[in-house]
mmCIF file of the N, C-alpha and C atoms, coordinates in Angstrom:
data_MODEL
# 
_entry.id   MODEL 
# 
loop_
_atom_site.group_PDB 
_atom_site.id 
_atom_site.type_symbol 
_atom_site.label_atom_id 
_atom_site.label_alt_id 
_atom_site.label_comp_id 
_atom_site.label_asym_id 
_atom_site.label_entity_id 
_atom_site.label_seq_id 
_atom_site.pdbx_PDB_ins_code 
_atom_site.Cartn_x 
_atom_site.Cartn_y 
_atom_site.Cartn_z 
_atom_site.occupancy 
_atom_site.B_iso_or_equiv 
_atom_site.pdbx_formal_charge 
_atom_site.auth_seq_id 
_atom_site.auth_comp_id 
_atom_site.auth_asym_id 
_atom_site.auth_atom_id 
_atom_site.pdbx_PDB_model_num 
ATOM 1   N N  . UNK A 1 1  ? -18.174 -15.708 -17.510 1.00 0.00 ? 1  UNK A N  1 
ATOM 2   C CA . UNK A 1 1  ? -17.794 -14.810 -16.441 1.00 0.00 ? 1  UNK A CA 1 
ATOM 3   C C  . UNK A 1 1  ? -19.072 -14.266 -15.793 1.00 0.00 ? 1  UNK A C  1 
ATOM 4   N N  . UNK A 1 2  ? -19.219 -14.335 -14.432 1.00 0.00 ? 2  UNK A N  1 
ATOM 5   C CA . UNK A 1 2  ? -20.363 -14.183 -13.576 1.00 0.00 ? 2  UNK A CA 1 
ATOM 6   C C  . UNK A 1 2  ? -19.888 -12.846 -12.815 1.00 0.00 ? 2  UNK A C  1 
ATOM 7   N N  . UNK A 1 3  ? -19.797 -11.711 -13.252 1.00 0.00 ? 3  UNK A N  1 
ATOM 8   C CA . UNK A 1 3  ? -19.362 -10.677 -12.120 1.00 0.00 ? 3  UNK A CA 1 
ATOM 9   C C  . UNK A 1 3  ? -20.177 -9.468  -12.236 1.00 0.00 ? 3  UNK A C  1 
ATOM 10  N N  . UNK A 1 4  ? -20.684 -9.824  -10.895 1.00 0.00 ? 4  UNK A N  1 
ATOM 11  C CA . UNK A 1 4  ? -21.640 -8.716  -10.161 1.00 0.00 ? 4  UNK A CA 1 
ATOM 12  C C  . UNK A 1 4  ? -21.003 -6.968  -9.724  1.00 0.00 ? 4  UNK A C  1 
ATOM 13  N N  . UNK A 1 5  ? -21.880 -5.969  -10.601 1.00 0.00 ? 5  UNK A N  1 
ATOM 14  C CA . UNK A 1 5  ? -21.498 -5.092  -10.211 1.00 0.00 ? 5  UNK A CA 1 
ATOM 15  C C  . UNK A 1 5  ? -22.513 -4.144  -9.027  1.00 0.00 ? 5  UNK A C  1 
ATOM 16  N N  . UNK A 1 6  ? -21.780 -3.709  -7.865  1.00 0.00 ? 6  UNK A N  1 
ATOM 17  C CA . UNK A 1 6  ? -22.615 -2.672  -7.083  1.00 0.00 ? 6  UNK A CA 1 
ATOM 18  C C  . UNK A 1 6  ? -22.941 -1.410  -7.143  1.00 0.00 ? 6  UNK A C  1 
ATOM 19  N N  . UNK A 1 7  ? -23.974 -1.019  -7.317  1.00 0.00 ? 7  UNK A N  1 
ATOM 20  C CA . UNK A 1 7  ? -23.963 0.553   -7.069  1.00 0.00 ? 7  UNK A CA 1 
ATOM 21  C C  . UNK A 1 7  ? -23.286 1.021   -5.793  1.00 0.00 ? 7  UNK A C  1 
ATOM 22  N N  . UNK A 1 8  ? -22.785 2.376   -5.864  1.00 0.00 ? 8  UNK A N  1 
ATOM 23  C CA . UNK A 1 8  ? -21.947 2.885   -4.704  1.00 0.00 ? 8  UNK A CA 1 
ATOM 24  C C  . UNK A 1 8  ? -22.886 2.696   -3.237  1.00 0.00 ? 8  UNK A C  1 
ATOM 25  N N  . UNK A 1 9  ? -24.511 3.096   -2.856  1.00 0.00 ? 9  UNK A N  1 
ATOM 26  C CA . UNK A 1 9  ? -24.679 2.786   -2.023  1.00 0.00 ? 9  UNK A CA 1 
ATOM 27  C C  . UNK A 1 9  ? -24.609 0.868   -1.327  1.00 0.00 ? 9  UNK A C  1 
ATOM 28  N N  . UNK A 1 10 ? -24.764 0.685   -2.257  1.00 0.00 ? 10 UNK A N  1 
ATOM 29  C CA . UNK A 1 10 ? -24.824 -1.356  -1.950  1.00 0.00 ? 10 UNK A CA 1 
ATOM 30  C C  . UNK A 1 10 ? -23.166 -1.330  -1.502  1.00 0.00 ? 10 UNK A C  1 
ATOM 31  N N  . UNK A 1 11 ? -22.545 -0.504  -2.348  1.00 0.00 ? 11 UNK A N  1 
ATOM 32  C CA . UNK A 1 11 ? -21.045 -1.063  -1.829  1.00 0.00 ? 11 UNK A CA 1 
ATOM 33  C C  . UNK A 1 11 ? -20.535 -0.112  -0.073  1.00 0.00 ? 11 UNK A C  1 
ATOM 34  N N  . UNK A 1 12 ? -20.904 0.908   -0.346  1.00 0.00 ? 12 UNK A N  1 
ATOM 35  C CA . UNK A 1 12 ? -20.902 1.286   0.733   1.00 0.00 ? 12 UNK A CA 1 
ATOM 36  C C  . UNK A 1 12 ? -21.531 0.935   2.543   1.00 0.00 ? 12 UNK A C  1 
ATOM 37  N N  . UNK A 1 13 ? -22.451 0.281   2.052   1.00 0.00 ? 13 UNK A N  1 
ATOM 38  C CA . UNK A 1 13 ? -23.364 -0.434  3.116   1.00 0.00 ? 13 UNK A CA 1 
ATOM 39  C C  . UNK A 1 13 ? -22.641 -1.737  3.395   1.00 0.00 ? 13 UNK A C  1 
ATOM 40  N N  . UNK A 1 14 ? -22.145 -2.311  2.241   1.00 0.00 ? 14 UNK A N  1 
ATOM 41  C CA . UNK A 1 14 ? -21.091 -3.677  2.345   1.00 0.00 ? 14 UNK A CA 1 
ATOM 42  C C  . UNK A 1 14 ? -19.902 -3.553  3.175   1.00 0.00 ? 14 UNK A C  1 
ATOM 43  N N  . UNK A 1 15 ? -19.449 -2.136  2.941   1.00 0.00 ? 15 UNK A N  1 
ATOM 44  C CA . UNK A 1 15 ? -18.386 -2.310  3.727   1.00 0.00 ? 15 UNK A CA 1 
ATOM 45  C C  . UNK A 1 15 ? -18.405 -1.620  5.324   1.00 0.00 ? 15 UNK A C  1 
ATOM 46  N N  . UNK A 1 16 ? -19.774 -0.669  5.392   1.00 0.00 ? 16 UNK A N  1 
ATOM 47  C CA . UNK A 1 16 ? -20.135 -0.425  6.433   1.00 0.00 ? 16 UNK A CA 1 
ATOM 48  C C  . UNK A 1 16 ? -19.529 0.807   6.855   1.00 0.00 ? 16 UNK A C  1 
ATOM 49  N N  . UNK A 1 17 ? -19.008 1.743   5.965   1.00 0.00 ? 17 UNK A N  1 
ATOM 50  C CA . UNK A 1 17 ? -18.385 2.984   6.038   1.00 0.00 ? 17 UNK A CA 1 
ATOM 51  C C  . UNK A 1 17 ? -19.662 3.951   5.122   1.00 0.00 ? 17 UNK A C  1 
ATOM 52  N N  . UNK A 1 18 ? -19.450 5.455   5.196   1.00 0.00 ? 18 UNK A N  1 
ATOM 53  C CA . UNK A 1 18 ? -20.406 6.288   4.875   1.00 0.00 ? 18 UNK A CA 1 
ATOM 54  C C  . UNK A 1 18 ? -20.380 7.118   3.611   1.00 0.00 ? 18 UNK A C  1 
ATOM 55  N N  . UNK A 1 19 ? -20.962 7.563   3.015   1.00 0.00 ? 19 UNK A N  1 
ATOM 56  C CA . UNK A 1 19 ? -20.861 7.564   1.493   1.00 0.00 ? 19 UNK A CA 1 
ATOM 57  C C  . UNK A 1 19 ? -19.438 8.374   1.079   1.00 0.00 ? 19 UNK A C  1 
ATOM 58  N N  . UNK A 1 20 ? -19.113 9.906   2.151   1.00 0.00 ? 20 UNK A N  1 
ATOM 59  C CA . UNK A 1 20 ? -18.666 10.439  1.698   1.00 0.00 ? 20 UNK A CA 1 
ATOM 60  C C  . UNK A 1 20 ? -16.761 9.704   1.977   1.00 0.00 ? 20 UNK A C  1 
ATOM 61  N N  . UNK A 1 21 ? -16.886 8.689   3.250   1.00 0.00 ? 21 UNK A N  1 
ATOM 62  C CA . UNK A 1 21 ? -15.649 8.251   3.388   1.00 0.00 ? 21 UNK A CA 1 
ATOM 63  C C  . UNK A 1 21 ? -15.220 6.958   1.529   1.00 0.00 ? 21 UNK A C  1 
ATOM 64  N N  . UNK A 1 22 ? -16.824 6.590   1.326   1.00 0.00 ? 22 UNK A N  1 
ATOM 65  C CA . UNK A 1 22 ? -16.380 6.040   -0.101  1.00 0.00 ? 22 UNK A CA 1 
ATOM 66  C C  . UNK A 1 22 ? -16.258 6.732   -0.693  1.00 0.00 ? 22 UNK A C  1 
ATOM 67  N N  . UNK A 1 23 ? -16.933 7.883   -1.323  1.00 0.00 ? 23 UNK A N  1 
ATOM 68  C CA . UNK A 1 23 ? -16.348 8.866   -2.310  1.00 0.00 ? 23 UNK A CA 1 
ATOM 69  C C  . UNK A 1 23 ? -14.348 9.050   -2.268  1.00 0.00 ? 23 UNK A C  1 
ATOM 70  N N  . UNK A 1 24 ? -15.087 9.238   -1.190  1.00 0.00 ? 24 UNK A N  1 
ATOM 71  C CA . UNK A 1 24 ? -13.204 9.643   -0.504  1.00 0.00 ? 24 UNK A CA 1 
ATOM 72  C C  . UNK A 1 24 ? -12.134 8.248   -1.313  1.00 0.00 ? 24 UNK A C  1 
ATOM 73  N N  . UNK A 1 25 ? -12.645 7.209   -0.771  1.00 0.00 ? 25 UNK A N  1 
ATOM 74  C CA . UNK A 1 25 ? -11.765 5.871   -1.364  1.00 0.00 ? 25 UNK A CA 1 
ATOM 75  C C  . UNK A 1 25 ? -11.491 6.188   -2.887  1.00 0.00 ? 25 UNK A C  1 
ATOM 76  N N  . UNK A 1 26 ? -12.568 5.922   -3.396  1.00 0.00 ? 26 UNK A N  1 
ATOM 77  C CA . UNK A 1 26 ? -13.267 6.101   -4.955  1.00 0.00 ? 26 UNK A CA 1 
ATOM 78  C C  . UNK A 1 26 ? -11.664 7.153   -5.769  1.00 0.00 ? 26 UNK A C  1 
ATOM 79  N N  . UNK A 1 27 ? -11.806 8.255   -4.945  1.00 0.00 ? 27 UNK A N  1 
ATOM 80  C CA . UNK A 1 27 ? -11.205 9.029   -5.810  1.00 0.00 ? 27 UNK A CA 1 
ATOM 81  C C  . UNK A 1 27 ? -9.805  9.155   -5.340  1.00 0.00 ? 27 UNK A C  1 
ATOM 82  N N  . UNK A 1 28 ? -8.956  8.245   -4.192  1.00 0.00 ? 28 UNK A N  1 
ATOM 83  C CA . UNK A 1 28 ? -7.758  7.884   -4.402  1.00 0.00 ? 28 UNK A CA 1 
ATOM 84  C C  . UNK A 1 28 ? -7.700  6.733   -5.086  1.00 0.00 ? 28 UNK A C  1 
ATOM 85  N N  . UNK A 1 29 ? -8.319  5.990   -5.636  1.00 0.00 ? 29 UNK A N  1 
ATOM 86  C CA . UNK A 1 29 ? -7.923  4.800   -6.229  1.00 0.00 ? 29 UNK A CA 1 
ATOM 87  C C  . UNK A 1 29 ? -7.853  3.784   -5.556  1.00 0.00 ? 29 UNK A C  1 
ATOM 88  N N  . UNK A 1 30 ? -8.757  3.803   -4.231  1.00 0.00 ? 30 UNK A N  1 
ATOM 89  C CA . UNK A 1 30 ? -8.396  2.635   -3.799  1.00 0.00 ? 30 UNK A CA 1 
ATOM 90  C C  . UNK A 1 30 ? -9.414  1.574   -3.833  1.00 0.00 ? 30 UNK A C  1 
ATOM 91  N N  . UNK A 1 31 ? -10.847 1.688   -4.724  1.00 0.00 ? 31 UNK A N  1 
ATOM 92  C CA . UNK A 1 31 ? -11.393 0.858   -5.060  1.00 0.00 ? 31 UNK A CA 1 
ATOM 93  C C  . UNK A 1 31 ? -11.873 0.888   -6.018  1.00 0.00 ? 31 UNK A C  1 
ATOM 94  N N  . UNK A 1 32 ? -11.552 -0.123  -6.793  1.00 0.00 ? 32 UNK A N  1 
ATOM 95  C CA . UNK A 1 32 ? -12.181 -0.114  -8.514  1.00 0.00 ? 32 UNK A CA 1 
ATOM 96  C C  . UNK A 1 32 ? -13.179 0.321   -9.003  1.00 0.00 ? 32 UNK A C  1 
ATOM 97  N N  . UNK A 1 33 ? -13.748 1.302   -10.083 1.00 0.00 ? 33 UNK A N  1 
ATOM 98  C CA . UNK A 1 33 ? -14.943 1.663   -10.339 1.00 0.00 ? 33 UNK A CA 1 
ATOM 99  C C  . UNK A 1 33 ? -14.884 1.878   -12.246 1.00 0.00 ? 33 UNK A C  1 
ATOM 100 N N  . UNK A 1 34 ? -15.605 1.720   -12.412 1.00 0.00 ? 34 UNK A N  1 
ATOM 101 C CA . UNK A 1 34 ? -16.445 2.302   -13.901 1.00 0.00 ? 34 UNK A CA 1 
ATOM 102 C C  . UNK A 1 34 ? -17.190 3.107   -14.270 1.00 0.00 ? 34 UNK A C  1 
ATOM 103 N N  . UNK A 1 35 ? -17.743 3.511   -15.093 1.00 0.00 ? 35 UNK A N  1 
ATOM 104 C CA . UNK A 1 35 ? -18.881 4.457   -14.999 1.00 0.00 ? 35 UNK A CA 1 
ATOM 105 C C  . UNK A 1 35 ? -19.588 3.926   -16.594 1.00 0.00 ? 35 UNK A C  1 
ATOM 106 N N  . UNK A 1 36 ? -21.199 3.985   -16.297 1.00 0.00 ? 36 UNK A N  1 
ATOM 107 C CA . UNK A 1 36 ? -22.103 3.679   -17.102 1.00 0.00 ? 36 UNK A CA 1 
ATOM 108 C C  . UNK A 1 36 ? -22.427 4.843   -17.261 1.00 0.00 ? 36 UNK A C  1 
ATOM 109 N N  . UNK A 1 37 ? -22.527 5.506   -18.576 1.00 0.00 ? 37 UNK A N  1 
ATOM 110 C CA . UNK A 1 37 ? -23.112 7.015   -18.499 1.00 0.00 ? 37 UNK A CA 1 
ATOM 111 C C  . UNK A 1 37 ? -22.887 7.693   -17.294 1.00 0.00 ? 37 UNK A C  1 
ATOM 112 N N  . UNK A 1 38 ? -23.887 8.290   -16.145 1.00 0.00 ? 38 UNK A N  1 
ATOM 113 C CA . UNK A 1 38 ? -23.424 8.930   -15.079 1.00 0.00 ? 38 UNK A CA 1 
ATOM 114 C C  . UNK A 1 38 ? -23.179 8.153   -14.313 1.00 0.00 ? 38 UNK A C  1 
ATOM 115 N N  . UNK A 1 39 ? -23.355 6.654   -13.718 1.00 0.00 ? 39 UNK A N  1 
ATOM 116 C CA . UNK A 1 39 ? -23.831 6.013   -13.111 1.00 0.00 ? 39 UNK A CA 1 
ATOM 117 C C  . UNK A 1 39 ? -22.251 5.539   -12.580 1.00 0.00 ? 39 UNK A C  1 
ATOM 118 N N  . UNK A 1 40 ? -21.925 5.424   -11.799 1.00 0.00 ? 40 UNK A N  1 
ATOM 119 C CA . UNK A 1 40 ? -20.489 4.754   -10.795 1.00 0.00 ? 40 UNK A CA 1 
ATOM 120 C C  . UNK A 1 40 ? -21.112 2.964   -10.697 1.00 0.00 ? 40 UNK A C  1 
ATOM 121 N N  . UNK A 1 41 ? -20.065 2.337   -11.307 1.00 0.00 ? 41 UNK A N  1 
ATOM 122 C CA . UNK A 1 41 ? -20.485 0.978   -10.629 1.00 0.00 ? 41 UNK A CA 1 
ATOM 123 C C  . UNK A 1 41 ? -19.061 0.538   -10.261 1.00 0.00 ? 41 UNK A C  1 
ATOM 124 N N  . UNK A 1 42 ? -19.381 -0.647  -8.969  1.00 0.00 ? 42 UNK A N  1 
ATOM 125 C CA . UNK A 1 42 ? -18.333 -1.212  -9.106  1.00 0.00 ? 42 UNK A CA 1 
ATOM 126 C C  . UNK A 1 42 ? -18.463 -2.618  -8.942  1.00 0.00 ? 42 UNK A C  1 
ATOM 127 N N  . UNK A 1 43 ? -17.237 -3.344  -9.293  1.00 0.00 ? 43 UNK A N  1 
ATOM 128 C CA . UNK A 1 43 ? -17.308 -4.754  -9.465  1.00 0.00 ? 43 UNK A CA 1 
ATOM 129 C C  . UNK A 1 43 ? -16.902 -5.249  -8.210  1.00 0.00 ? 43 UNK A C  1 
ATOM 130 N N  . UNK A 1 44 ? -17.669 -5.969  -7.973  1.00 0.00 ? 44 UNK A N  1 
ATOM 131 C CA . UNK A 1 44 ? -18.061 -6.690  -6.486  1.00 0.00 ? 44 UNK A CA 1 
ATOM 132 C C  . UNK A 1 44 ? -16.885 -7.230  -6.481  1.00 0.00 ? 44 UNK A C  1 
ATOM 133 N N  . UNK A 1 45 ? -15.699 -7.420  -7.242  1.00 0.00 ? 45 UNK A N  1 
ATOM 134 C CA . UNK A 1 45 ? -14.103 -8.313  -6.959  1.00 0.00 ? 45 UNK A CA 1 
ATOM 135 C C  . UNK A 1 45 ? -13.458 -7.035  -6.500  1.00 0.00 ? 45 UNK A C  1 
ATOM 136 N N  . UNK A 1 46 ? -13.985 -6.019  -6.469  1.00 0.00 ? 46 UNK A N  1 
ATOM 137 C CA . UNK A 1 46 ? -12.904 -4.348  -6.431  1.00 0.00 ? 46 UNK A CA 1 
ATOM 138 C C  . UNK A 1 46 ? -13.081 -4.290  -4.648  1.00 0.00 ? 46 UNK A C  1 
ATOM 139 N N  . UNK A 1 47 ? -14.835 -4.676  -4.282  1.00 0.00 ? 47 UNK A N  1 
ATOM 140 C CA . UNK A 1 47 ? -14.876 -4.478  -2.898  1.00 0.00 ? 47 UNK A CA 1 
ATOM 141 C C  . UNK A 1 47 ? -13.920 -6.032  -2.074  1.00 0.00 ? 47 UNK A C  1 
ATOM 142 N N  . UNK A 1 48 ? -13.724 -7.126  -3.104  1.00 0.00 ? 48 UNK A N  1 
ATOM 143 C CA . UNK A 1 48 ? -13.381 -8.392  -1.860  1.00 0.00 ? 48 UNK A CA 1 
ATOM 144 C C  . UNK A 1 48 ? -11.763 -7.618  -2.157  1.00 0.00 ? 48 UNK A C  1 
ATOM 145 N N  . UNK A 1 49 ? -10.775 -6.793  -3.168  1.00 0.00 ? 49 UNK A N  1 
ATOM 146 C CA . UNK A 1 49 ? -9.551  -6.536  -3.274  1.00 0.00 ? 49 UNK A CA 1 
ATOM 147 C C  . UNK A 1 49 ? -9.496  -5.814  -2.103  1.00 0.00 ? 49 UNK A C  1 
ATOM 148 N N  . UNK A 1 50 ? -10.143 -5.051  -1.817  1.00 0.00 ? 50 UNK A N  1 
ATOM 149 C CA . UNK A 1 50 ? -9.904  -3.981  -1.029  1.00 0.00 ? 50 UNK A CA 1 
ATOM 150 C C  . UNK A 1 50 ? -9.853  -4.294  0.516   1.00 0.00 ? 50 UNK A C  1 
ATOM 151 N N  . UNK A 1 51 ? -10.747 -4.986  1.038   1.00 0.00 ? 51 UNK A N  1 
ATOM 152 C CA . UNK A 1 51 ? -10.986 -5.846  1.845   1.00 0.00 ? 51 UNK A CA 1 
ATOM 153 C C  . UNK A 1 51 ? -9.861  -6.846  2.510   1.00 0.00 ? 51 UNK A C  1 
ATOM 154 N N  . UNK A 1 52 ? -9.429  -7.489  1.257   1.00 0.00 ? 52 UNK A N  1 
ATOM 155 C CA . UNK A 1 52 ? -8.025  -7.981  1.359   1.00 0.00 ? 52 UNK A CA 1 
ATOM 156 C C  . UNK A 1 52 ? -7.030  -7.345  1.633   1.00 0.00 ? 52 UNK A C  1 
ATOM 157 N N  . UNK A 1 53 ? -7.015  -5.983  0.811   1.00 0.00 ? 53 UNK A N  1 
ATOM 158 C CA . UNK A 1 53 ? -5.705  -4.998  0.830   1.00 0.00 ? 53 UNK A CA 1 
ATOM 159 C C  . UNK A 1 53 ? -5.367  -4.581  2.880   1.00 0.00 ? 53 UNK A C  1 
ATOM 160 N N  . UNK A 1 54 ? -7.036  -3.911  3.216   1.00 0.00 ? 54 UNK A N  1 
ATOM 161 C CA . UNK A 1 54 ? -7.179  -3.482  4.598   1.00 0.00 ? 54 UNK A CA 1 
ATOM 162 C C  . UNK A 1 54 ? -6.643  -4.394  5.648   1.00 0.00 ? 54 UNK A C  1 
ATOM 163 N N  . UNK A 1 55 ? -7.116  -5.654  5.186   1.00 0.00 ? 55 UNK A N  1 
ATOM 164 C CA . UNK A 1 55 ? -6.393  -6.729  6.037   1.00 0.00 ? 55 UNK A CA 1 
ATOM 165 C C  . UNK A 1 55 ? -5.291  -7.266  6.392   1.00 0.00 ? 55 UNK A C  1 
ATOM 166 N N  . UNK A 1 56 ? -4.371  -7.298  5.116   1.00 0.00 ? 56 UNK A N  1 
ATOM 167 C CA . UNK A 1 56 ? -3.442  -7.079  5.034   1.00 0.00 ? 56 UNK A CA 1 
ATOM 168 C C  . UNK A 1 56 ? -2.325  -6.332  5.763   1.00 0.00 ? 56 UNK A C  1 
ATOM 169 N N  . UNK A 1 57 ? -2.730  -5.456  5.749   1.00 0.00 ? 57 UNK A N  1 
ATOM 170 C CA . UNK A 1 57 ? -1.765  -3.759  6.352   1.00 0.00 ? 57 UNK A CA 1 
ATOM 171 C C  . UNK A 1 57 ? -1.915  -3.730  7.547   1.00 0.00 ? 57 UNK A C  1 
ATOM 172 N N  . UNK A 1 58 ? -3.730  -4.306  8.341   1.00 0.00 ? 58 UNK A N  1 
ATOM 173 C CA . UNK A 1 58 ? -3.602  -4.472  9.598   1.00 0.00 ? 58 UNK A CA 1 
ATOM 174 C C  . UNK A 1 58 ? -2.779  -5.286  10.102  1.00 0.00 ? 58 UNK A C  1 
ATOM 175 N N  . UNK A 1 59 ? -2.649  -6.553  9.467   1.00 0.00 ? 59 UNK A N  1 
ATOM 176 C CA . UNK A 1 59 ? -1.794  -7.531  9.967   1.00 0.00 ? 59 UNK A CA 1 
ATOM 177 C C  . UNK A 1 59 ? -0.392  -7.174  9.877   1.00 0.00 ? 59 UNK A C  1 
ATOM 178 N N  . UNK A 1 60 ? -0.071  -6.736  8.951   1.00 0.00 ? 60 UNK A N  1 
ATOM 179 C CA . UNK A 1 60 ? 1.157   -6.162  8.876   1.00 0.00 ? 60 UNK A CA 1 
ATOM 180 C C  . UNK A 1 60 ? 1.856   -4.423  10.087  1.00 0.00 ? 60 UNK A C  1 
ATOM 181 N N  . UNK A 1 61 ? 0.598   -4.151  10.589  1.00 0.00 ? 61 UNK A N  1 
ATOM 182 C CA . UNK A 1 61 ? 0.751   -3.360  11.079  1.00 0.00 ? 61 UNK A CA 1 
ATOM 183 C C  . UNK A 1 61 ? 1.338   -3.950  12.773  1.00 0.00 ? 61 UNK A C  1 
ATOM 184 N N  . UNK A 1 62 ? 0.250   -4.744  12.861  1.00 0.00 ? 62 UNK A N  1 
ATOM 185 C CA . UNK A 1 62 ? 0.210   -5.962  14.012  1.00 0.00 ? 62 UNK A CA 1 
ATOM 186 C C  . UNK A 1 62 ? 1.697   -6.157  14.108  1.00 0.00 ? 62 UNK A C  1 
ATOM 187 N N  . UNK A 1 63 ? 2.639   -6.692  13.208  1.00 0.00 ? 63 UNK A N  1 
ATOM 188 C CA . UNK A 1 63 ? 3.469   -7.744  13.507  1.00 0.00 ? 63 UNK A CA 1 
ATOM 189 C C  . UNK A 1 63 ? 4.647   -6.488  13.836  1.00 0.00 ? 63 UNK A C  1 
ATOM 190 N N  . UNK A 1 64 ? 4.528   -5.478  13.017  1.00 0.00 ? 64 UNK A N  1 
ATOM 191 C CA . UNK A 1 64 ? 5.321   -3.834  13.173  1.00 0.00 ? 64 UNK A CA 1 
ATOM 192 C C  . UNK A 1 64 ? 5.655   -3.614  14.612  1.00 0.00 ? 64 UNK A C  1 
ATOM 193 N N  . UNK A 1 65 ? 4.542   -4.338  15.526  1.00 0.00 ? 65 UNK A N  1 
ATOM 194 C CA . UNK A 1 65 ? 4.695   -4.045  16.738  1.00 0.00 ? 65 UNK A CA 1 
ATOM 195 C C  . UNK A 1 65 ? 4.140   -5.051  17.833  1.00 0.00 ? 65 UNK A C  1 
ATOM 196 N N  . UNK A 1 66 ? 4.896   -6.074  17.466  1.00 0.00 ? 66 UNK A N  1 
ATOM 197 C CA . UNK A 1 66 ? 5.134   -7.287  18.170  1.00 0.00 ? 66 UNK A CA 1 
ATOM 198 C C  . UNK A 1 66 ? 3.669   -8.288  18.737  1.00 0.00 ? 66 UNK A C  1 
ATOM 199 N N  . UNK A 1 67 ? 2.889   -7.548  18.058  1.00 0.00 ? 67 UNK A N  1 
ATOM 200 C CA . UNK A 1 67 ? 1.253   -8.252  18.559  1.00 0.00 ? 67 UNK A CA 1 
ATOM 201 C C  . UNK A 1 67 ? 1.246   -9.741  17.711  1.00 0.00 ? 67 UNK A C  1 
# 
């Protein structure tokens, strides 16, 4: 098993949103995390879920209204 974990700024820069809107994610649950001693990591499959999830809902939002 090859799985890369990010620190919150790497993941945050990945997805191109700002720390406190990830904090914000982080602590509804909407992206996977761990913690190493103090340290937040997350597994680089938590940022492609999420990614997927967003996409998803847009598209689904899309079709909600005939686009």
């Amino acid at each position: 098993m090859n799985t890369k974990v990010l620190t919150p700024r790497e993941s945050w820069q990945l997805l191109g949103i700002g720390r406190t809107k990830f904090y914000q994610l982080l602590a509804e649950g909407k992206i996977r995390y761990f913690k190493n001693g103090r340290r937040f990591l997350i597994p680089e499959s938590a940022i492609d879920e999420f990614i997927e999830e967003q996409t998803a809902m847009a598209l689904d939002g899309r079709k909600q209204y005939g686009e």
